[in-house]
C-alpha positions in Angstrom: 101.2 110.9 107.8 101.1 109.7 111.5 104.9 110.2 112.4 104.1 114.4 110.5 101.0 114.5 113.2 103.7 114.1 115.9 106.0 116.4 115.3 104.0 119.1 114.5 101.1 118.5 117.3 102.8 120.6 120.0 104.0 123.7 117.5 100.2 124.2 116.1 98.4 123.8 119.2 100.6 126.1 120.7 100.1 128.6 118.1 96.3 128.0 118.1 96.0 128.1 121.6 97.7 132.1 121.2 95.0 132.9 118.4 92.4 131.8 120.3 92.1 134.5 122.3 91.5 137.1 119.3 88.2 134.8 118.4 85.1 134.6 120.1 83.3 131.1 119.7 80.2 131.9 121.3 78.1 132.8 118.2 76.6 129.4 118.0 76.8 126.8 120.9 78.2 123.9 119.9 75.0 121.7 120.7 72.9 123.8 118.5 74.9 122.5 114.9 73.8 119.1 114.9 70.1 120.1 114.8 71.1 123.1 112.8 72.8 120.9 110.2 71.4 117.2 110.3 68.9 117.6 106.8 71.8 119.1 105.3 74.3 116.2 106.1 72.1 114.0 105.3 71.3 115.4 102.3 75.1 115.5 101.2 75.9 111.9 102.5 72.7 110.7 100.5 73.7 112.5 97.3 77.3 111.3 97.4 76.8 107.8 97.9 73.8 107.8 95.1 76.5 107.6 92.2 78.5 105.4 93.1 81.2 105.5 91.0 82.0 109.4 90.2 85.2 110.3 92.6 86.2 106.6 91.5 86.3 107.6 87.7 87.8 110.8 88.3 90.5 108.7 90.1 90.7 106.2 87.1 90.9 108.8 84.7 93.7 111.4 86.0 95.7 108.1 86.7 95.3 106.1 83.7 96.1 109.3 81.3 98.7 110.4 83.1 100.1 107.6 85.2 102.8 108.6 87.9 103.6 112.2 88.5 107.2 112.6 89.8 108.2 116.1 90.6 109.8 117.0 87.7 108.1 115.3 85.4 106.2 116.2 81.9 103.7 113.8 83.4 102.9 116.0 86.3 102.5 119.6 84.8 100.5 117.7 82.3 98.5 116.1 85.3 97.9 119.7 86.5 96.9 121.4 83.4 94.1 118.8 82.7 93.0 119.2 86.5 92.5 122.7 85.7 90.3 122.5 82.8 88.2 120.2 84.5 88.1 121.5 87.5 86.9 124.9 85.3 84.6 122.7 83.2 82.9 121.7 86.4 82.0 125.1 87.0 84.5 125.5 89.8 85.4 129.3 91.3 88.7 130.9 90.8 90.5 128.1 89.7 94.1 128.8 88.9 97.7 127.3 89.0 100.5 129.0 90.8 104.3 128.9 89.9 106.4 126.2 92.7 110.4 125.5 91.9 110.4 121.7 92.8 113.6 119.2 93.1 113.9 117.3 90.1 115.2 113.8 90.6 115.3 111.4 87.6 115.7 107.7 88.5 116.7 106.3 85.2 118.2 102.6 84.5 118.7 100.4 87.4 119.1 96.7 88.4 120.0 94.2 91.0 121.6 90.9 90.1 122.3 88.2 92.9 125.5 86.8 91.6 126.5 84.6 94.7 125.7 81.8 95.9 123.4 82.0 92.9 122.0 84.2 89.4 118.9 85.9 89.8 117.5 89.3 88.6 116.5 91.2 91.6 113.0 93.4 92.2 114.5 97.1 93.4 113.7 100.5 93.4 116.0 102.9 93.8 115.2 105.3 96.7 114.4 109.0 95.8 117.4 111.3 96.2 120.2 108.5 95.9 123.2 109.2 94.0 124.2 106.7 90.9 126.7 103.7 91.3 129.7 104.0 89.0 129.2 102.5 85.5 129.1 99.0 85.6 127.9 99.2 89.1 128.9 98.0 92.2 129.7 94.3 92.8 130.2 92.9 96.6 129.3 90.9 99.4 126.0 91.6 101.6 126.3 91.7 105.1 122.2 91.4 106.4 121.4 93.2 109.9 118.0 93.6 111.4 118.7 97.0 112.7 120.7 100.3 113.1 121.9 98.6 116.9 122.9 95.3 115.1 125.1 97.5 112.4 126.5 99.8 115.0 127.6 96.5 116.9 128.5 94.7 113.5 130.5 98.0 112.4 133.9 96.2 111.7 132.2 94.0 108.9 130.8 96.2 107.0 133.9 98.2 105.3 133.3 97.3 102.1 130.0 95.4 101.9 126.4 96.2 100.5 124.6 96.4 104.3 120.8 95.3 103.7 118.6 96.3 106.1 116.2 93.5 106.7 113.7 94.6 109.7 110.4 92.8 109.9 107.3 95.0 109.9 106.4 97.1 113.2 105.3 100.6 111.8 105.5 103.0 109.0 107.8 105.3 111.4 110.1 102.8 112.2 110.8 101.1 109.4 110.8 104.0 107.1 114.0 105.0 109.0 115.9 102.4 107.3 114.7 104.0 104.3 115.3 107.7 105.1 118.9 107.3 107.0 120.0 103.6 106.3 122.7 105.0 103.8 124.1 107.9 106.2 124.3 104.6 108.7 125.7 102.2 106.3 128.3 104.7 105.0 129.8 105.5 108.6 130.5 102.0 108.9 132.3 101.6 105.3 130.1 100.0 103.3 130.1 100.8 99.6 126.1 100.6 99.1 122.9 100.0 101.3 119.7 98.1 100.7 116.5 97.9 102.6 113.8 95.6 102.9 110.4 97.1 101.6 108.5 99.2 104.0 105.3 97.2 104.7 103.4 94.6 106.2 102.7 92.2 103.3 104.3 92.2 99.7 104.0 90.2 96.5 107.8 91.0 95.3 107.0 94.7 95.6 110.0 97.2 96.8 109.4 100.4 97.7 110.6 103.5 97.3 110.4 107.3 98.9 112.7 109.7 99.9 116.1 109.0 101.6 118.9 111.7 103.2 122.7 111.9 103.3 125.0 113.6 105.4 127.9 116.2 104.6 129.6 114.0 107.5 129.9 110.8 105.6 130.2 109.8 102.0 127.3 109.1 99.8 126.5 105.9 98.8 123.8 104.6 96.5 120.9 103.5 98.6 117.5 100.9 97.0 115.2 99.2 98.2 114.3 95.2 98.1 111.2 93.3 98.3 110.8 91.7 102.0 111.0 88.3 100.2 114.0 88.6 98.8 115.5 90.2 102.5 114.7 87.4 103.8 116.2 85.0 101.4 119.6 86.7 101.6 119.6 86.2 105.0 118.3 82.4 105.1 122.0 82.3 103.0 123.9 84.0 104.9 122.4 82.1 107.7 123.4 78.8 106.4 126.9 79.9 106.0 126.5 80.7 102.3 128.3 84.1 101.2 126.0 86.2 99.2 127.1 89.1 96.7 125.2 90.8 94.5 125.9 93.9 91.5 123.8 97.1 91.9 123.5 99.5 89.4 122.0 102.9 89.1 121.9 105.7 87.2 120.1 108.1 89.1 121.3 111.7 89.2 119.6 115.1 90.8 119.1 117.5 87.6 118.3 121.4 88.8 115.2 122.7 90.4 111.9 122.5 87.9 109.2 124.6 88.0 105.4 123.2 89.1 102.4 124.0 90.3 99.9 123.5 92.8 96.6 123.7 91.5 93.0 125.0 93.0 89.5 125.6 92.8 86.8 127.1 94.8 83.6 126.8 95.9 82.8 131.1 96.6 81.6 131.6 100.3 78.2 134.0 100.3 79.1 136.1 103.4 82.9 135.8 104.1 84.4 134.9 100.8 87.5 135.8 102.0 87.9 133.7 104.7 88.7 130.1 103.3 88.2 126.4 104.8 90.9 124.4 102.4 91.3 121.0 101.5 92.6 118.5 99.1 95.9 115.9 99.3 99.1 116.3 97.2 98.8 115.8 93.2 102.6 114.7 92.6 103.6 110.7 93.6 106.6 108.7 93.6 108.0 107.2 89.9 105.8 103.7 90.5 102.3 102.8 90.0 100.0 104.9 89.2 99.8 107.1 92.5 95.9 106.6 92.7 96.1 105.8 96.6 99.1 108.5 97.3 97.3 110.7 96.3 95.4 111.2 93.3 92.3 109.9 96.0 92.9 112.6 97.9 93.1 115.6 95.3 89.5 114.1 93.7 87.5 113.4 97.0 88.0 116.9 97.6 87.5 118.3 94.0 84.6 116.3 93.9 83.1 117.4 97.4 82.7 120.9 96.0 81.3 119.8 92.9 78.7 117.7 94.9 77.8 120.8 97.2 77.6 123.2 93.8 75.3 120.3 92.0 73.0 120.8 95.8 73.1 124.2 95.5 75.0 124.5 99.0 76.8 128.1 99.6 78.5 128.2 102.7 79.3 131.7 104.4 82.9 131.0 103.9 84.6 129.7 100.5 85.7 126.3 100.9 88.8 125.6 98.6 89.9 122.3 97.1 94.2 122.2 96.6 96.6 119.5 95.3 99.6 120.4 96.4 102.8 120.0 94.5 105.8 117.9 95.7 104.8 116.1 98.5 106.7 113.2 98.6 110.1 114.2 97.8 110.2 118.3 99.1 107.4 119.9 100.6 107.8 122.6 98.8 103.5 122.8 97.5 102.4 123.3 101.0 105.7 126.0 101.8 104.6 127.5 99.1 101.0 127.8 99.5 101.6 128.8 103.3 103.8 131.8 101.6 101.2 132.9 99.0 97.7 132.9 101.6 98.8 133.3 105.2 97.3 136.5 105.1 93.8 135.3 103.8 92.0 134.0 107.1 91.9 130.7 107.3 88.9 128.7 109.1 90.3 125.8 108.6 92.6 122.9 106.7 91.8 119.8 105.9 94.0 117.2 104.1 93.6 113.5 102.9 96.5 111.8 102.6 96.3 108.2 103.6 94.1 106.4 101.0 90.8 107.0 100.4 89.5 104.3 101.8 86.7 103.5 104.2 86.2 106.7 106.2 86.3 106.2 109.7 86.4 109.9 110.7 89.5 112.9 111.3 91.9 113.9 113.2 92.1 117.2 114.9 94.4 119.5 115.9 92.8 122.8 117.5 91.4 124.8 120.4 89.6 123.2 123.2 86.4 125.3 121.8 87.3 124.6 118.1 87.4 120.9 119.1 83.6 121.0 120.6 82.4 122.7 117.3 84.5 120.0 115.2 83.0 117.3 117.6 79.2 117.9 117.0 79.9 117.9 113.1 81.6 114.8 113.9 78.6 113.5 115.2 76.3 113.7 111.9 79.0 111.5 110.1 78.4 108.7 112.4 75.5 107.1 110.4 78.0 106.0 107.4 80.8 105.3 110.5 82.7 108.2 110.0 81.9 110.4 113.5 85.7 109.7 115.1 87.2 113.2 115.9 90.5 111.9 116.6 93.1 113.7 119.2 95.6 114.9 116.4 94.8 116.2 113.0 97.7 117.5 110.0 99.5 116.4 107.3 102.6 117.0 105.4 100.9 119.8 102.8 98.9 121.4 105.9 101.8 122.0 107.8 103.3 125.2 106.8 99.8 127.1 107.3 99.1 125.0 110.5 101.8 126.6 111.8 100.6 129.5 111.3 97.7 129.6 113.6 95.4 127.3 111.8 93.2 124.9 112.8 93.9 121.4 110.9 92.7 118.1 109.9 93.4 114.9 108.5 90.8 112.4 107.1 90.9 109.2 108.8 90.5 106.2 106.8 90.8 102.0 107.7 94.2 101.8 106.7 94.6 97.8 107.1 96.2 97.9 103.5 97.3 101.2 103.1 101.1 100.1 103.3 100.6 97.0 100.8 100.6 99.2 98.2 102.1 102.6 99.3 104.8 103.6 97.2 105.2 100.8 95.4 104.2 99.7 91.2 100.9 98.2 93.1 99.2 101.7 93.8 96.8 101.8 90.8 93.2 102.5 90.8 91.8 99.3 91.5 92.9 99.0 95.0 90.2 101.3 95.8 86.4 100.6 96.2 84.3 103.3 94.6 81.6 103.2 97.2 84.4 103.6 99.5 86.0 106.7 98.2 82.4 108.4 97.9 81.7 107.8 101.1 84.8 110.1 101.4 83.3 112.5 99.3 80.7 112.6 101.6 82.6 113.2 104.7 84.8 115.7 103.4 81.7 117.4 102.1 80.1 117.7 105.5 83.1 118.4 107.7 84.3 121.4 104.9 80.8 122.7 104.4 79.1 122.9 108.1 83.2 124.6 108.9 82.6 127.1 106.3 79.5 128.0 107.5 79.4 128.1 111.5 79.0 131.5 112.6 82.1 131.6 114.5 85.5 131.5 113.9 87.2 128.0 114.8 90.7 129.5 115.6 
């Protein structure tokens, strides 16, 4: 994600900036690859985009037997196993599972009732990580505020009250903060329970969930989510002088640590085979929908770029390795883990997908001034299906813990006009996605990990 790109940025070009100097990246001029290369981009791109359909049914398939894939979950492990006999029955290298402890927390029952100045059952979602309200839940008034300043200003209200965060839509890093520390917030100032509005620019009744934090400074308090709608209403009530209460109830607990897996296969490098380009997006999603966008998409398109490149009969020098990572969304602990198990296996480079598989519009980069040249002239044979962007920063959440390390890393760009419609909420399902679309990622994921793997030089 964007606001991960950020913090990271500085850290990883630091560190690749250091290794660097170990590498010599004047094997082959970056000028020479896109004449080098172009037939066999455009051999890839033509070859993805002539099934139209096969990352899309992949997708379909993983998501519809399996649906959602908490950490935790039987759904999950069950998730991975079938990746792994498929992945094996497409004739993928070394494909294994390996052993991850992941949090394990269970959302169970849970409703919202607006019992003032009016009854209505309430969409929610209770937000990953929240503790339970007592049985029978907690009944009491709503005080609405539009921000963290508002409720720091407002602070003598609150003792007592449900605060609901209702902040119209600027960005995924802003508005996610009412998500991650509205109940730390809403606690310090006394209230007994915090909503906020759904994280997104447009909604058909959807909330959303995702991950959310306390504080050993301030008591916990049970923390949901509400569709922007019914934000909105609350305050049109409150506005008009109406008093609006509502009951919350949840029975959400944190059970111990579970064991998972991130999952791989490999496409076996000719020369280097040791050295490894990786790729792939996180396997686990939220407790909603089906996870297809976030990020079944981006586990398959990479899955199914190696399977594309064995079916041309394209070995690169290096092996290029497909991953979904384990516990994304609610821990991290897939790409710590992976990071712990291969950071002495050189690493060429990391690619993750992570934001939809939608259309592709390019990557982002994080790397070397040199590394950035090479990365630039691949770049440009994507730019006849519109994907040649090499944008100024590249990461993501999985690829972290190894780009840290030294590695150079990437995300795939995508147009994510409605990326955030659907994003952790019961509307990420399969057909959100075009399948033309998600080959075209296939394609570009293809090209970027296969012309990588086999440059001549080293790009950290």
């Amino acid at each position: 994600m964007t606001t991960f790109r950020t913090t990271f940025r500085t850290l990883v070009t630091g560190a690749l900036l250091s290794a660097a100097s170990a590498s010599s990246l004047s094997a082959q001029a970056p000028a020479e690859i896109p004449a080098k290369y172009r037939d066999i981009a455009n051999r890839i791109i033509a070859a993805a985009q002539a099934d139209s359909a096969a990352a899309w049914n992949r997708i379909t398939e993983l998501t519809d037997r399996f649906g959602h894939r908490l950490s935790g979950s039987v759904a999950l492990e069950q998730a991975i196993d079938w990746t792994v006999d498929a992945m094996k029955r497409d004739g993928l290298d070394n494909v294994k599972k390996e052993a991850v402890m992941v949090p394990h927390w269970v959302r169970g029952e849970e409703s919202l009732d607006l019992v003032l100045p009016r009854k209505q059952r309430l969409p929610m979602l209770g937000l990953g990580g929240s503790i339970g309200t007592p049985k029978g839940g907690i009944t009491a008034e709503v005080m609405v505020v539009a921000s963290f300043e508002e409720l720091k200003a407002r602070a003598s209200e609150a003792k007592g009250k449900i605060v609901l965060y209702d902040a119209e839509w600027r960005d995924y890093g802003y508005n996610g903060a009412f998500r991650r520390l509205g109940a730390i917030e809403a606690a310090r100032a006394g209230a007994v329970a915090s909503l906020a509005r759904a994280a997104g620019p447009y909604s058909m009744r959807t909330p959303h969930t995702g991950s959310m934090s306390y504080d050993s400074t301030v008591t916990r308090i049970p923390h949901a989510s509400v569709t922007a709608e019914d934000a909105m209403m609350m305050r049109r009530m409150i506005a008009r002088g109406q008093k609006v209460s509502v009951t919350l109830t949840m029975n959400a607990q944190t059970l111990p640590d579970a064991q998972s897996h991130n999952v791989m296969g490999e496409l076996r490098g000719r020369e280097k085979p040791n050295e490894i380009v990786v790729m792939g997006g996180h396997i686990d999603s939220w407790d909603v929908g089906q996870g297809a966008m976030d990020d079944a998409g981006g586990v398959v398109v990479a899955w199914e770029a190696i399977r594309l490149l064995k079916k041309l009969g394209l070995t690169p020098r290096r092996t290029i390795r497909a991953v979904g990572w384990t516990n994304e969304e609610n821990g991290m602990r897939g790409g710590n883990a992976y990071r712990d198990m291969h950071k002495q296996e050189p690493h060429q480079l990391a690619i993750e997908s992570d934001g939809g598989v939608f259309n592709p519009l390019g990557f982002g980069f994080t790397g070397t001034p040199e590394a950035r040249k090479a990365v630039e002239a691949i770049g440009s044979l994507l730019v006849p299906i519109g994907a040649g962007k090499i944008g100024p920063s590249g990461g993501g959440a999985d690829i972290g813990p190894i780009m840290a390390t030294g590695v150079p890393g990437m995300g795939l760009e995508v147009d994510g006009t409605r990326y955030f419609w659907f994003h952790h909420t019961d509307a990420d399902t399969p057909d959100k996605l075009d399948p033309k679309e998600v080959q075209r990622c296939v394609a570009v994921m293809a090209v970027m990990a296969y012309i990588a793997a086999d440059l001549e030089q080293s790009l950290r």
